[in-house]
C-alpha positions in Angstrom: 22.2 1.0 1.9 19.2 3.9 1.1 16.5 1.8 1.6 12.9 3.0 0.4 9.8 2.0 3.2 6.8 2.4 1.3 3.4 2.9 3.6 4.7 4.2 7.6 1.7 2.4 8.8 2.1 0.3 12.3 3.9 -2.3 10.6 5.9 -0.1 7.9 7.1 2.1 10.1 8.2 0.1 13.0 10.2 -1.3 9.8 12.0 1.8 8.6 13.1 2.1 12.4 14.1 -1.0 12.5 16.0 -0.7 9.2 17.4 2.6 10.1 18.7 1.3 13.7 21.1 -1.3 12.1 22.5 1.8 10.5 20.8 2.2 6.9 19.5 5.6 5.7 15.6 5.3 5.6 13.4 7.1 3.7 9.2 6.7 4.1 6.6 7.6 1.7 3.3 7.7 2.6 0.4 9.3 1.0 -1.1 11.0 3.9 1.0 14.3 5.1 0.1 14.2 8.7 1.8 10.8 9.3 5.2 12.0 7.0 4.8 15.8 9.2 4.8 13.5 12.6 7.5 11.7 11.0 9.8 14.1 10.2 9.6 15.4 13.8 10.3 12.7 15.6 7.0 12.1 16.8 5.1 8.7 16.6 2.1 9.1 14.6 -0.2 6.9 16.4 0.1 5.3 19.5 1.2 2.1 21.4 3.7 0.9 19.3 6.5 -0.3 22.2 9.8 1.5 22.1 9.1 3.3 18.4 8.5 7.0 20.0 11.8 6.8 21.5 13.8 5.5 18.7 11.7 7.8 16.6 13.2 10.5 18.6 16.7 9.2 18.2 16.9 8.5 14.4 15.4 11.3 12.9 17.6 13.7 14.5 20.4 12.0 13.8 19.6 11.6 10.2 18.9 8.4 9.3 15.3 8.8 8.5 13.0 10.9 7.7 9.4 10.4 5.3 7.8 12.2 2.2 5.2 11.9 0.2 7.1 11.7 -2.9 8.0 8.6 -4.6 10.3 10.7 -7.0 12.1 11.9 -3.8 12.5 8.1 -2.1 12.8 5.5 -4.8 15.4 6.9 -7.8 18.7 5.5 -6.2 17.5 3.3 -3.5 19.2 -0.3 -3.0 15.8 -1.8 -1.7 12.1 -1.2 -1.7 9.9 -2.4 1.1 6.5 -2.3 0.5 3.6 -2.3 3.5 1.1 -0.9 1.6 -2.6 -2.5 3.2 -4.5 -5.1 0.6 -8.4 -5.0 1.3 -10.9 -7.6 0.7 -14.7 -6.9 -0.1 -16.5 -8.1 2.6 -19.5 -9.7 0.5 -17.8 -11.1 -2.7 -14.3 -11.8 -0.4 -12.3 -11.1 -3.6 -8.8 -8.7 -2.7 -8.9 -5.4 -3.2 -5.5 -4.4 -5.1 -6.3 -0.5 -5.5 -3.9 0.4 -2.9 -1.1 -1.4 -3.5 -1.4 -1.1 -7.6 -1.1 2.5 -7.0 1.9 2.3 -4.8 3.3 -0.5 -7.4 2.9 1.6 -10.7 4.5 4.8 -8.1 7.6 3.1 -7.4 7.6 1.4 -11.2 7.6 5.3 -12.7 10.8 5.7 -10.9 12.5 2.6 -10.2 16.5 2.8 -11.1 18.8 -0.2 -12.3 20.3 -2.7 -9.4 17.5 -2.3 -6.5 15.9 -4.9 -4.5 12.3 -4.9 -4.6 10.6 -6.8 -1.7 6.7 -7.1 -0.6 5.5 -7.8 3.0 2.1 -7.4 2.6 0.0 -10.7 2.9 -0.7 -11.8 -1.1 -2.9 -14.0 -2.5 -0.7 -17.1 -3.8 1.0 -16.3 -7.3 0.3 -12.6 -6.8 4.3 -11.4 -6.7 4.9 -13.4 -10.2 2.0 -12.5 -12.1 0.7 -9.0 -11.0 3.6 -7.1 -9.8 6.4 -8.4 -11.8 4.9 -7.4 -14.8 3.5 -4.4 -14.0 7.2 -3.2 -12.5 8.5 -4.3 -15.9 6.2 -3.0 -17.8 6.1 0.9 -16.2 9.8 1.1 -15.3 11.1 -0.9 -18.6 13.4 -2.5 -16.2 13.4 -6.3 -16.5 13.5 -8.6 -13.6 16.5 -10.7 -12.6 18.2 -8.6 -15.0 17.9 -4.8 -13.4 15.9 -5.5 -10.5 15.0 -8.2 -7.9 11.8 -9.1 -6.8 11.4 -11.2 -3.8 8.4 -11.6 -1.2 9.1 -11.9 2.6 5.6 -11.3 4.9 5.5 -9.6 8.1 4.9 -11.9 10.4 4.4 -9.4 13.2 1.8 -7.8 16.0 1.3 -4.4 16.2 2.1 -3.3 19.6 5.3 -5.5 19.8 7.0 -5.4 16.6 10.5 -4.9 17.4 10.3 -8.1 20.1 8.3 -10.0 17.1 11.0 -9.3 14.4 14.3 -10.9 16.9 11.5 -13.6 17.4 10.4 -15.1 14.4 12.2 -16.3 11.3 11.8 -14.2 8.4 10.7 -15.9 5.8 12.7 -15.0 1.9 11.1 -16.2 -1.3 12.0 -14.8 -5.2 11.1 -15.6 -8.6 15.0 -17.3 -9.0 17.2 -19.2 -7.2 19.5 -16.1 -7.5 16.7 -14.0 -6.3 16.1 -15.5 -3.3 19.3 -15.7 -2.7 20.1 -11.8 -3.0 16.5 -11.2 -0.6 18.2 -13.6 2.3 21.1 -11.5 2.3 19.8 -8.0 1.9 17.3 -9.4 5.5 20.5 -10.4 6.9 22.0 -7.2 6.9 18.6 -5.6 9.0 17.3 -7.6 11.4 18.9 -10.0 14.8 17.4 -12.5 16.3 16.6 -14.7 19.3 17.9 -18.3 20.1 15.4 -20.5 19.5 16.0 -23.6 20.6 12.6 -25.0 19.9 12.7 -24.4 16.0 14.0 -27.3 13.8 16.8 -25.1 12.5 18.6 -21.9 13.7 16.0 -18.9 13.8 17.0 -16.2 11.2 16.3 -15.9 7.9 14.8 -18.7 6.2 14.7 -19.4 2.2 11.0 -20.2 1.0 12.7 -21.3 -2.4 9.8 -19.4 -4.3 7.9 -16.1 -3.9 4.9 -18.8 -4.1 5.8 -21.1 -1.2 6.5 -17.6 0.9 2.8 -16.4 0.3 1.3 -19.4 1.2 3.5 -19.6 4.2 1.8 -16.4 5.6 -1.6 -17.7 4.0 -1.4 -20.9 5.7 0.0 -19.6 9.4 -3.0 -17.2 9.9 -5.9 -19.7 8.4 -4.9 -22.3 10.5 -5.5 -20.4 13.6 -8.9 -19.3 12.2 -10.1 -22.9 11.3 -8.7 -24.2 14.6 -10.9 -21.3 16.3 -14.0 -22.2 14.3 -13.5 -26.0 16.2 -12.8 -24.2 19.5 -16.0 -22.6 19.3 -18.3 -25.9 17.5 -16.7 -27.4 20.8 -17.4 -24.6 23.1 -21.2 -24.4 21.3 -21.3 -28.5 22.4 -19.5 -28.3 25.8 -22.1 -26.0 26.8 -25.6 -27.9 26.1 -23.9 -30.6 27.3 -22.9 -29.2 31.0 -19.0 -29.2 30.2 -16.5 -26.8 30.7 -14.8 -26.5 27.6 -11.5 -24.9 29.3 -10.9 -27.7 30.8 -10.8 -30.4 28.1 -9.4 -28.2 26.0 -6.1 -27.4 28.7 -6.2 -31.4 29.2 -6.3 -31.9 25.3 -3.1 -29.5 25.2 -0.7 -31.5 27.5 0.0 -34.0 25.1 2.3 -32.0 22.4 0.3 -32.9 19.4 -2.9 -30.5 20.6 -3.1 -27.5 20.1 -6.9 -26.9 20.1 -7.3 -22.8 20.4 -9.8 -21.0 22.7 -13.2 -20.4 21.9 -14.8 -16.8 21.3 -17.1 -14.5 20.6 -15.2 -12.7 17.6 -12.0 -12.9 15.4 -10.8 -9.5 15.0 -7.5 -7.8 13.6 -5.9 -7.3 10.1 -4.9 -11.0 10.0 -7.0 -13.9 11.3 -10.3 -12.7 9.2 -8.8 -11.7 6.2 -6.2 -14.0 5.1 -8.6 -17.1 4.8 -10.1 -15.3 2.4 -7.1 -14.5 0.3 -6.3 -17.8 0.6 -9.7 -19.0 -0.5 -9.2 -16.5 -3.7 -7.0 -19.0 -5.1 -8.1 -22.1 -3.6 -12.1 -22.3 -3.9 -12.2 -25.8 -3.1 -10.9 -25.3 0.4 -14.3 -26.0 2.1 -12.4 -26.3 5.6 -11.2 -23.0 5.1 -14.5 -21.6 4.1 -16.7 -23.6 6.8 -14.7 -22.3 9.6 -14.3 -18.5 8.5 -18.4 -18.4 8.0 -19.1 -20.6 11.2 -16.7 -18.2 13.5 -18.8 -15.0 11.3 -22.0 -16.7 13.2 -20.3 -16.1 17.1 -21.6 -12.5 17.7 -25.2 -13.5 16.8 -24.7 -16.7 19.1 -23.8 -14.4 21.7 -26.4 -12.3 21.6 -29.1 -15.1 21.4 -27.4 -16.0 24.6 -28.2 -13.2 26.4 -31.7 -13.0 24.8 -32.8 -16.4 25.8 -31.8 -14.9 29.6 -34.0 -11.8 28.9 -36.6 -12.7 26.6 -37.3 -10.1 23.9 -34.3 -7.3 23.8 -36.4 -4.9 22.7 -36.0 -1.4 24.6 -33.2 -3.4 26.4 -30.7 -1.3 27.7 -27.1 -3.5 26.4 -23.6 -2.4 26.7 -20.2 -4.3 24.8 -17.3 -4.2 26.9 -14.5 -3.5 24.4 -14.7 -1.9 20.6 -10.7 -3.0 20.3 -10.6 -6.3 18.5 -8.2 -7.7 21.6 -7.7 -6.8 24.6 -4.7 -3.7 25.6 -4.3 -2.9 21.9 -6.3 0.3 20.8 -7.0 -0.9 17.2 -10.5 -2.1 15.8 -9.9 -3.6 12.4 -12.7 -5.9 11.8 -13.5 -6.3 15.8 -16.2 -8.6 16.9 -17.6 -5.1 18.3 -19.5 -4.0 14.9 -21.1 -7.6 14.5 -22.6 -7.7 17.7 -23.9 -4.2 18.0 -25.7 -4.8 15.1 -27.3 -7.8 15.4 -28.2 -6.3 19.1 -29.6 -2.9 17.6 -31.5 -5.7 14.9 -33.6 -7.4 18.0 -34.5 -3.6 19.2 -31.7 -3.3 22.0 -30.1 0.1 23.1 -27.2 -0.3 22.6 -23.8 1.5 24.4 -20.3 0.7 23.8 -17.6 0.5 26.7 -13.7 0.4 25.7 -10.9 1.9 28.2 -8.8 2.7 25.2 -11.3 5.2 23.6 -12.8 7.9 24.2 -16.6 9.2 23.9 -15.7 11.2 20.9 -13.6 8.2 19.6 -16.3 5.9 20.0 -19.2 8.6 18.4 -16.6 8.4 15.3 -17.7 4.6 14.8 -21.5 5.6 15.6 -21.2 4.2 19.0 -23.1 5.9 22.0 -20.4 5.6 25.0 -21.4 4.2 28.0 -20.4 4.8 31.5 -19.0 2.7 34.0 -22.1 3.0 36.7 -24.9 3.5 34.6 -27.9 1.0 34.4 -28.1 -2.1 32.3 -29.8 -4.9 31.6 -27.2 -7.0 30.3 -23.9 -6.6 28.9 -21.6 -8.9 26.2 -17.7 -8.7 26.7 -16.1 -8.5 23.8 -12.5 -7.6 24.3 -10.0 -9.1 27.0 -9.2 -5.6 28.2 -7.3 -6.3 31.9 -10.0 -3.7 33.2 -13.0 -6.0 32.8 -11.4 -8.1 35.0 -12.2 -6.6 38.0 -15.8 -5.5 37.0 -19.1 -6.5 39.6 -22.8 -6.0 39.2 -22.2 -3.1 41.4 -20.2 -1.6 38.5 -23.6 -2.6 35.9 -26.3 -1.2 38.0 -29.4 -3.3 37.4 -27.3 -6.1 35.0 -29.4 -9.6 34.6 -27.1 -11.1 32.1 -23.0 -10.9 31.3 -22.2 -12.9 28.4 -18.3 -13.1 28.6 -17.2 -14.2 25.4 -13.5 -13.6 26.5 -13.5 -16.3 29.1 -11.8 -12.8 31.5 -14.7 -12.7 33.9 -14.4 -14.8 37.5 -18.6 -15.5 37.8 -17.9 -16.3 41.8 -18.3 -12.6 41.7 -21.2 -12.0 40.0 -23.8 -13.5 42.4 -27.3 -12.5 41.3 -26.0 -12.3 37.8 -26.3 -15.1 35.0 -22.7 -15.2 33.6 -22.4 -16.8 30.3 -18.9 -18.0 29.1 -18.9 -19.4 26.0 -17.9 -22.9 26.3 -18.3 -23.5 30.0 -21.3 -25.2 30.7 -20.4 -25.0 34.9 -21.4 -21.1 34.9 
């Protein structure tokens, strides 16, 4: 097949790898030329995605891929369309941002030919496949659906950093707008992706029928909120555990050995694409979903908690000299897409703190980039707030924080046997 990957970011082009490895021929588009130059070398275009450099380096010689910016160049002719293209969401009114994605929709639509399979991995709003893009295609391309085209939605269901060992791992999920349509999206997957045995999954893992582009969106929907609501108990039960003198970890690890717990660990942030933004989109079409929204706000609240924390240690943080430990949103992955680390150094730099940011993965000039002041393993502190699970922090002392009164770990990564002099603060474990 030519297949036609829309957006090489760290999802779309792990993809087009992917797609071009089972022996496709792969074409990119992406609007920014540096990424389709790096491309078209062989070269990844940013970094720690596992194994894509190499294959990279094997596939575009070879042929079987290469990027443009063109959609005239990638889309007339192709069998299939995959679409990665980001979906925002305003962070006041929460309402999705389509601007992105309607662009790269009425792109493809301008040049669309008879006979290709059209298929979105982006996370939707539920209903959004149906009644945005099927009749925009229509209406640009003249082409009607079911008729000359297909139009099926099948989210990623991947983390960056590990894509290739997430795609063999999970089933992908296929839904269309017709019985016929989802059939002709499970087979198109079947011919691009392999996967593990799963023996724990009520059927074999592979490719799974959703029935509907609808009961596929909510899938992905409903797979990220539930790990934000079930953090949003973990930390209302940390928040209790600790005025209460419990440790948290441990009623949560004994809650866990009986199968039908699952009960999440408590935090001081939820970063990444996913976790914070597809409640949201979820919440777009279901208002009423006052779990939903209760949790999302209460786990919003965690960065100020922490930083009351260490205040209630050190009294007013004015002229306070604070460092966070990590800008990345999780530990090992250098990536800070709606990390816990903006949050908290603004509601320090609100109570009058000076504040410094420490991450392993970035550099000075990295960190300047998000207005950040680096700081310095070895400089003094008064207190510092952990904000990433970076392996590195593990092995930190006081004498690394010259002068530290106050580590609020809001990772749980921290041993406080170590930190003697020091009050440690782990959010949920009322022993430290």
């Amino acid at each position: 097949m030519k297949i036609a990957v829309v957006a090489m970011g760290k999802i779309g082009l792990p993809l087009a790898v992917q797609f071009a490895e089972k022996g496709h021929d792969v074409i990119g588009v992406d609007v920014q030329q540096r990424v389709v130059d790096e491309v078209n070398k062989g070269n990844e275009p940013f970094p720690g995605e596992a194994f894509l450099d190499e294959k990279l380096k094997k596939l575009v010689p070879a042929g079987k891929l290469h990027a443009t910016t063109d959609y005239a160049e990638a889309i007339p002719g192709a069998d299939a369309i995959v679409l990665v293209v980001p979906l925002f969401v305003n962070d006041e009114t929460w309402e999705p941002d389509f601007g992105w994605m309607d662009a790269a929709t009425k792109s493809l639509a301008e040049h669309l030919t008879p006979d290709t399979i059209i298929s979105y991995e982006t996370t939707l709003p539920v209903g959004t496949t149906r009644t945005r893009w099927k009749p925009m295609i229509e209406e640009i391309s003249g082409l009607k659906e079911g008729k000359d085209f297909t139009l099926v939605f099948s989210p990623e269901r991947v983390l960056t950093g590990r894509v290739f060992a997430d795609l063999r791992r999970y089933p992908k999920l296929v839904g269309g707008l017709s019985p016929e349509g989802t059939a002709k999206g499970i087979a198109f997957y079947q011919q691009l992706l392999d996967f593990d045995e799963r023996p724990d999954l009520p059927r074999p893992n592979g490719v799974w029928t959703m029935g509907t582009a609808e009961a596929a969106e909510m899938a992905k929907l409903a797979e990220t909120t539930y790990r934000d609501v079930n953090i949003g108990l973990a930390n209302q039960f940390g928040k209790f555990a600790a005025k209460h003198g419990i440790d948290v970890y441990k009623v949560i690890d004994a809650c866990n050995s009986q199968p039908y717990s699952h009960i999440h660990r408590p935090g001081i942030a939820v970063g990444g694409h996913c976790i914070p933004v597809y409640p949201r989109l979820y919440l777009w079409t279901d208002p009423d979903a006052t779990i939903v929204r209760t949790a999302r706000q209460a786990n919003m609240t965690m960065p100020q908690y922490c930083v009351d924390e260490a205040a209630a240690v050190l009294g007013d943080l004015k002229g306070k000299k604070i460092v966070v430990l990590g800008a990345s949103y999780r530990g090992k992955v250098k990536e800070t897409a709606f990390s816990g680390v903006f949050p908290t150094v603004k509601d320090l730099a609100d109570a009058g703190a000076e504040v410094t940011v420490h991450d392993p993965m970035f550099t000075d000039a990295e960190l300047a980039k998000f207005g950040f002041t680096a700081y310095h393993i070895g400089e003094p502190v008064d207190g510092a707030l952990l904000q990433a699970d970076h392996p590195e922090y593990k092995d930190l002392t006081p004498a690394d924080l010259p002068g530290i009164k106050v580590l609020v770990d809001g990772r749980h990564v921290v041993d406080p046997a170590k930190w003697d002099g020091v009050k440690v603060i782990v959010i949920g474990d009322g022993e430290a």
